[in-house]
Structure formats: structure tokens, C-alpha cells
C-alpha positions in Angstrom: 31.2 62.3 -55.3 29.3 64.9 -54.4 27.9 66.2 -51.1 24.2 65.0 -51.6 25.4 61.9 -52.8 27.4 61.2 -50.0 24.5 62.0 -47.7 22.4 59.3 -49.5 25.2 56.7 -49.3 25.6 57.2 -45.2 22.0 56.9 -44.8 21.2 53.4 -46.7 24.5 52.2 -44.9 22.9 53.5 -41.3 19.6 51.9 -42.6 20.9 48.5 -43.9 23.2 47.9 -40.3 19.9 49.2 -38.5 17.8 46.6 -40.5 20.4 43.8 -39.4 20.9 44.9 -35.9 16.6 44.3 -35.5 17.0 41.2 -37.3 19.4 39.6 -34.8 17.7 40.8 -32.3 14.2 39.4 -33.7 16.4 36.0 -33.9 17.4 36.4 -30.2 13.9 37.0 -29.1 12.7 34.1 -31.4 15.1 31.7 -30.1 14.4 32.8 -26.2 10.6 32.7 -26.6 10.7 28.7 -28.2 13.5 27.9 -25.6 10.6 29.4 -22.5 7.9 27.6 -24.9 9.9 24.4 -24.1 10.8 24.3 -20.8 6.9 25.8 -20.1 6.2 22.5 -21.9 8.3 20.4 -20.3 7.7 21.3 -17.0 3.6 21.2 -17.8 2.7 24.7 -17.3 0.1 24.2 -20.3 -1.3 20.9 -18.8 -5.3 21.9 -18.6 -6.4 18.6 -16.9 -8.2 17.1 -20.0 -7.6 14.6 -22.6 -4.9 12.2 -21.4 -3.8 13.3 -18.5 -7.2 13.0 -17.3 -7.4 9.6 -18.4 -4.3 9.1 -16.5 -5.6 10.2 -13.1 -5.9 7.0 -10.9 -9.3 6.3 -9.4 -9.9 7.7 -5.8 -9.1 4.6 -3.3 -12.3 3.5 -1.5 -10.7 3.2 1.8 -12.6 5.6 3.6 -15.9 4.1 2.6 -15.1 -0.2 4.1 -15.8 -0.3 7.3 -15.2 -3.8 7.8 -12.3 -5.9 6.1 -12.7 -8.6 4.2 -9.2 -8.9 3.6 -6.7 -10.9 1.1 -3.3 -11.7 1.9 -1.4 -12.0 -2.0 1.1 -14.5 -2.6 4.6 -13.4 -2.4 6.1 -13.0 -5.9 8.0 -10.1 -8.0 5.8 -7.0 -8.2 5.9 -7.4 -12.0 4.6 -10.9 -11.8 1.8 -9.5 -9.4 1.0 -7.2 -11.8 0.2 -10.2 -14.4 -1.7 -12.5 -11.7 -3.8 -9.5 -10.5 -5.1 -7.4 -13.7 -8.4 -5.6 -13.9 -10.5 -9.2 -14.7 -8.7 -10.8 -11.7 -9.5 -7.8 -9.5 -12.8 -7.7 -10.0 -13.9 -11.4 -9.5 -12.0 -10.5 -6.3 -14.5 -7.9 -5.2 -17.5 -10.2 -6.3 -16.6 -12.7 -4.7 -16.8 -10.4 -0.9 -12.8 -9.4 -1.0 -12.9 -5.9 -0.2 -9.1 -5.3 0.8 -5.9 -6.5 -0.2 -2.6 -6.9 1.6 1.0 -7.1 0.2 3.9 -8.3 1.2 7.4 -6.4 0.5 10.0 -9.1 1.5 13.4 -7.2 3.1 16.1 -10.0 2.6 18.1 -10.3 5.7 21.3 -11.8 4.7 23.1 -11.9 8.2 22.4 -10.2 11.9 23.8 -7.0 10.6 21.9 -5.8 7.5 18.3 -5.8 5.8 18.7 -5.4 2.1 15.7 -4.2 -0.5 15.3 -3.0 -3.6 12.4 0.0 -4.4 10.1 -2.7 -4.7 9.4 -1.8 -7.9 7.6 1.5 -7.2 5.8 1.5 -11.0 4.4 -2.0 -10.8 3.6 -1.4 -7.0 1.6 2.0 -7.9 -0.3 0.1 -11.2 -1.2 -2.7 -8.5 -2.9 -0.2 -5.9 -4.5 1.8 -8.8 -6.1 -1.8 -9.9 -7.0 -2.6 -6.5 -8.9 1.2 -5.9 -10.8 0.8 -9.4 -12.0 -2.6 -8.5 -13.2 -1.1 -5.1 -10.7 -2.5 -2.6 -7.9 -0.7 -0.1 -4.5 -2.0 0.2 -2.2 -2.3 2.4 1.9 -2.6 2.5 3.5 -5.1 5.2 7.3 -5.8 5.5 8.1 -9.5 5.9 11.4 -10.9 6.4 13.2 -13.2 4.3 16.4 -14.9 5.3 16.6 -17.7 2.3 14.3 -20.4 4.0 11.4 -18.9 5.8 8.9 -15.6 5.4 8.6 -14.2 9.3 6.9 -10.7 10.8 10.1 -11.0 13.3 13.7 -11.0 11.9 16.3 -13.3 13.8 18.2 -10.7 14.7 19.8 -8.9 18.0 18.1 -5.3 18.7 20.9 -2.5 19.2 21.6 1.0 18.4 23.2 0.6 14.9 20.4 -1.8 13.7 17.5 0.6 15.2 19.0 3.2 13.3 18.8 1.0 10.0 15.8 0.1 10.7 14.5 3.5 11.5 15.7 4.4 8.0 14.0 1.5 6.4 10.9 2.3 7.8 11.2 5.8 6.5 11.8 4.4 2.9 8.6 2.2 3.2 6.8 5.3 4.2 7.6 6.7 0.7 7.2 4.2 -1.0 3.5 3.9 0.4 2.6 7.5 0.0 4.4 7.4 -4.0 1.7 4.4 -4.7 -1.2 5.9 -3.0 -1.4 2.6 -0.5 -4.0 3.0 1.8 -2.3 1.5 5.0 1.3 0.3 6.5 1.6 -2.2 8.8 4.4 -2.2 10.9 6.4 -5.6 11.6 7.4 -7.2 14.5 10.6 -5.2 15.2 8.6 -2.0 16.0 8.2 -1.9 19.7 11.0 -3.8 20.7 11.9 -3.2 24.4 15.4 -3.0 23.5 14.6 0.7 21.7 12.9 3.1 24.2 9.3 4.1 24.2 10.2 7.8 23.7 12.5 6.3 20.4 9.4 4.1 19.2 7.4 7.3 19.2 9.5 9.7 17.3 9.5 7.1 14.9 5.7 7.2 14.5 6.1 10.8 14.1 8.4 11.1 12.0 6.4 8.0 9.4 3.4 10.3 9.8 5.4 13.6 8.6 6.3 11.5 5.5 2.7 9.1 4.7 -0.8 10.0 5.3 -2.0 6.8 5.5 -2.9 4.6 8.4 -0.1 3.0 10.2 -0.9 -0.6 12.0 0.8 -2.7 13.7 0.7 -6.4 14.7 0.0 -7.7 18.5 0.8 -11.4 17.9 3.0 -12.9 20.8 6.5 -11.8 20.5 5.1 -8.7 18.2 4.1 -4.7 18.7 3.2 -4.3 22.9 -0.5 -3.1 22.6 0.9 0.2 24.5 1.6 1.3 21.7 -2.0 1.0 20.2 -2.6 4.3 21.6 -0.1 5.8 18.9 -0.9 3.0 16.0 -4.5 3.5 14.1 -5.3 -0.1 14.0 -3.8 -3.5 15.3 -3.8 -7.0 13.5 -3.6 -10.6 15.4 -2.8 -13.9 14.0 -3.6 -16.9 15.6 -0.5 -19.2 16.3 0.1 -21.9 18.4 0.7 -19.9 21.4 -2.1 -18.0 21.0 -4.9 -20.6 20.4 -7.7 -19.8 18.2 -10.3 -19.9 21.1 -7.9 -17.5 23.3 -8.0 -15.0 20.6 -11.2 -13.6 21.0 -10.3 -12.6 25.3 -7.6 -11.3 23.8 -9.6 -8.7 21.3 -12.2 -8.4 24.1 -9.1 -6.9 26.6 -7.7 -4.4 23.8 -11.6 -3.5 22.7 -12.0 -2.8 26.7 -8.5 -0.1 26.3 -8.7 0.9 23.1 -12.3 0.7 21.5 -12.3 3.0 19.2 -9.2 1.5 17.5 -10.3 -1.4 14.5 -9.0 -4.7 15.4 -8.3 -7.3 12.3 -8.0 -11.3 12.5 -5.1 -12.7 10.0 -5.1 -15.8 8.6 -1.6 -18.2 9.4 -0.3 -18.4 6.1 -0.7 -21.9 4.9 2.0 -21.6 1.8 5.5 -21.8 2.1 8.2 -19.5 0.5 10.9 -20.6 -2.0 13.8 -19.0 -3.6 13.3 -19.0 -7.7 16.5 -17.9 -9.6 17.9 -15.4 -7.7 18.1 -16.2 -3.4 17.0 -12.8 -2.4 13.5 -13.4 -4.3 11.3 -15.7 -2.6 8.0 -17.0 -4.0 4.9 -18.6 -2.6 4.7 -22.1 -3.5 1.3 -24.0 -3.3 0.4 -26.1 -0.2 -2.3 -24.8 1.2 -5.9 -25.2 0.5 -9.7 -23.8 1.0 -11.1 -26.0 4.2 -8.1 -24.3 6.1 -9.6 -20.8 5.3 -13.4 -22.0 5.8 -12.1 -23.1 9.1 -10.7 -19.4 9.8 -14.0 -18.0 8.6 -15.6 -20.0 11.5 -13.8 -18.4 14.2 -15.7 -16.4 16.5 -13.4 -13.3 15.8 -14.0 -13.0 12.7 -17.8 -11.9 13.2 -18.5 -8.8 12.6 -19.7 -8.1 16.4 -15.9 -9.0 17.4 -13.1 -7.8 14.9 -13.3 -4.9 12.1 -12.4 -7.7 9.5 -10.3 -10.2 8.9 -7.5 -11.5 6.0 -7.4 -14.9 4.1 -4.2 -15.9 2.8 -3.0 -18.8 0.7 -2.7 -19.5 -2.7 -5.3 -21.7 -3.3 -7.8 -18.4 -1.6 -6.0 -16.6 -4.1 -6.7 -18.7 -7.0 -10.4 -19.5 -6.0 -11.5 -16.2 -5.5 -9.9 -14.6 -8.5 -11.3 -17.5 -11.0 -14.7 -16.2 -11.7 -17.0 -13.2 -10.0 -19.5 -14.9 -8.2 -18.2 -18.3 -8.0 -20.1 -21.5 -6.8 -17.0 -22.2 -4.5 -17.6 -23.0 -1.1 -15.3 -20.3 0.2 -16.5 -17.6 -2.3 -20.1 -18.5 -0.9 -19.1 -18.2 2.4 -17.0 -14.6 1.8 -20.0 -13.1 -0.1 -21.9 -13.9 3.0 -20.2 -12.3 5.5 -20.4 -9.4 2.7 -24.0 -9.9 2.8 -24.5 -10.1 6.9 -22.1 -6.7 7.2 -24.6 -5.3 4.5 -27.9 -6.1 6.5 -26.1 -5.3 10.0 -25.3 -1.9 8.4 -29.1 -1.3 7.1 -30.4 -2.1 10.7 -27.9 0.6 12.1 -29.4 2.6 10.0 -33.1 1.8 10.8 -32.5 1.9 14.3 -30.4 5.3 14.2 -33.3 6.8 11.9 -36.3 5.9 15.4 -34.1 7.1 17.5 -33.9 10.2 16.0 -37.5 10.5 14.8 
């Protein structure tokens, strides 16, 4: 072979391993542009906020905007059942019928002294239950209860120490998240808080340290036995149900001493629930059984507390409420008449504040 044709040889070798050598690296590059692509997609960088993700964004909660409660206490059940009993249709004859906040119940099984047991309280059926609630128009709050196999209570039986504020402490932290992941508008603390067995300086650092982790409002309850209103000065609103030790009649000195400390705190009237709890299948579950009925809340409605001169609001609870108000918007019930009235006197108190704010300023 001659010289020239040696020449030409060399150069289509050089030319074909050049031609494979860009070809792998083309591949490379290929392959590491759709492996950015995917994690890009994955992660949502291309998200732009339309289309179904918009359609996916929950409605804004209308907290802010209720200045007085007209509260519901729900039955205790499974989240997932709640999610069933209170859809879209159910929420909104709700709101018709004057409810205009809801409050649920997380039940912490307490199986001996030593140990509170819970679940996530199924965080996905707890979030589609607020998101509900906020379309139809109505806040929501989260309240641990305590069940130890026979009775719901605000106030384990158990002894105060160390090792079971530190568990508690912890719990309270979880409930926290879990209120802030759902969008909840408020969490009200249960009787344990503000036992005098803990510290004040502890009970604080707690509050701090639920306010690093949820946004929201944090209550508490002043029933006898429950939260010392010292800490009211901490909390951002306080709850009282009447029981027998504190008579119906008694509770309105009662708000009247707190409004006289605290008046720019909102103070909320609870109704005793009427129901009873039950264990269905599994012990650590209970459920609201049935024994309650309307004339108990009509009575509640009648206390002077529950005016809106007095209290910031107030919360029904019972099945039978439940069922009643949820039937049909606008009902002809006697309760639902008597709810969308008080919706209707807050409504003209609020226009007369407004008409006598507007003189003044004239």
C-alpha cells in the first residue's frame, strides 16, 4: 500500500473513532438531561400554579372574619367515618342553619397511669375534614379528649410527675403538627396543661415551644379542676363548661371576673356533652352513641352566657344537634330557628356598631 493510501486509511479510522467518541458522549448528555428533566419533575420545579394544582389548593379558612362562635361539638367517631357524616351537603346545611365553627375531638387512649397512646389521627381525612369545613365558611378547632375504655374526659386519671410531663410535653408537640399539617384553625389545650404539679416557668416553655411549631390559636379550658386562668395571659382564648360544680347561674360571675382581668381575651360557653362514648370493634376507638336530645341544647341556648353581650360564642354538642342541624339548610327545627337567630341578632348587633362607629366619626 502506498504512502497516500495509507494517509487516507489513518484519517477515516481517526474520523470514524472521532464520530463514536461524540456519539457516546451525545448519549451521556442525553441520558443526564432526561435524568435532571425527571427529578426537575418530580420535585415540581415546572409546577406553574394552574390547572390541577390550582384546583387542589384548599379554600382560605374563614377564621379571621367570625367574631362570635356559634360553635359545634362533632360526635366522636374514626376520622374516616367523619369524613362520610360531614361532606360538602352536610357542611353546608350546617352553616345555614347559624353553625359557624366546628370542634373535634382527637381521643388519646390512656391504657394505664403510665402511658397515652394515639395514632396520627388520620392526618389525610383530618386535613379533607378542615378543608370542608373552610369552604362551607366555618373554623375548626382540634381538642384532645381522654379515653380510658368507659368514659370521654378533658382530665386523665392519672398522677402528674416528671416522666409523664415529659410525655405529655411530646404529645402536645405532635398535636401541634398535626394542627398546623391540616390547616386547623385553633387548639385547645386539655385539662392536664397547668397542672400545679409542673412549674409555671415549665407550662410556659411549653406554650413557646407549641407556638414555634403552629400558628394557630392556642386555648385552653377553665372548668373546675382545669387550666388556672393565670395562664389566660399566655393562652389566646379560654372555654368553660357548665358542670355541676359550677352551676349554670354561677357561670356568668365567673366570665364577668376573667372579662374584668383579661378583656381583651374571647371567652366561649361549651355545652356538657349529653352522649355517651362506646368502644366499637377495637377498645381504643370509642364512638358517640345516641342519648341526648334538642330541649337539652335549647336549654343551653337560654343561658345568659351565651348572649352575645357576655361570651364570644358558644358550642352545642350531641348527636341529635348534630343530626338536626346537618338535615336540611334552613330547617323548621326548633333549635335550627333558634341558632339562626342568634346568627341573626350578632348580624344586627354588628350593623349598629357600625352605625354608631360611622356618627362618631362624622
Amino acid at each position: 500500500m502506498d504512502t497516500k493510501a495509507r494517509r487516507h486509511k489513518d484519517t477515516m479510522s481517526t474520523q470514524s473513532h472521532t464520530t463514536r467518541e461524540r456519539r457516546t458522549a451525545y448519549f451521556i448528555i442525553a441520558v443526564m438531561v432526561l435524568a435532571l428533566l425527571w427529578f426537575a419533575g418530580q420535585a415540581g420545579w415546572f409546577s406553574t400554579g394552574t390547572g390541577a394544582s390550582a384546583d387542589a389548593t384548599p379554600p382560605p379558612s374563614p377564621a379571621k372574619q367570625i367574631v362570635q362562635r356559634r360553635g359545634l361539638v362533632l360526635p366522636v367517631m374514626k376520622l374516616s367515618d367523619m369524613c362520610e357524616q360531614l361532606d360538602a351537603a352536610s357542611a353546608a346545611s350546617l352553616h345555614e342553619n347559624g353553625v359557624n365553627w366546628l370542634m373535634l375531638r382527637l381521643p388519646v387512649w390512656t391504657p394505664s397511669p403510665r402511658r397515652f397512646e394515639y395514632n396520627s389521627f388520620e392526618l389525610d381525612h383530618l386535613s379533607a375534614i378542615v378543608e370542608t369545613a373552610h369552604a362551607a365558611g366555618m373554623g375548626v378547632t382540634l381538642a384532645p379528649v381522654y379515653w380510658d375504655g368507659s368514659a370521654l374526659s378533658t382530665i386523665p386519671r392519672v398522677p402528674v410527675n416528671a416522666t409523664l410531663f415529659g410525655y405529655y410535653r411530646d404529645m402536645l408537640l405532635d398535636l401541634a403538627d398535626v394542627a398546623a399539617a391540616s390547616r386547623a384553625d385553633a387548639l385547645q389545650l386539655d385539662g392536664l396543661f397547668g397542672n400545679t404539679a409542673v412549674s409555671a416557668t415549665e407550662w410556659t416553655d411549653v406554650l413557646g415551644e407549641l407556638r414555634t411549631v403552629y400558628s394557630g390559636a392556642i386555648e385552653g379550658r377553665i372548668d373546675k379542676g382545669h387550666t388556672p386562668a393565670i395562664y389566660l395571659a399566655q393562652l389566646d382564648a379560654a372555654a368553660l363548661a357548665p358542670t355541676d360544680t359550677i352551676a349554670p347561674a354561677l357561670s356568668a360571675d365567673l366570665f364577668a371576673a376573667i372579662r374584668e382581668k383579661h378583656a381583651e381575651k374571647s371567652l366561649f360557653l361549651i355545652m356538657p356533652d349529653p352522649d355517651h362514648s362506646t368502644t366499637k370493634g377495637m377498645p381504643w376507638e370509642p364512638v358517640s352513641t345516641r342519648l341526648g336530645n334538642d330541649d337539652l341544647a335549647l336549654e343551653f341556648l337560654s343561658l345568659p352566657t351565651v348572649t352575645v353581650e357576655v361570651s364570644n360564642g358558644f358550642f352545642l354538642c350531641g348527636w341529635d344537634v348534630f343530626e338536626i342541624l346537618r338535615a336540611a339548610a334552613n330547617s323548621d327545627a326548633p333549635l335550627a330557628r333558634k341558632l339562626r337567630a342568634f346568627r341573626d341578632e350578632r348580624l344586627k348587633k354588628a350593623l349598629e356598631d357600625g352605625r354608631r362607629e360611622q356618627s362618631i366619626t362624622q
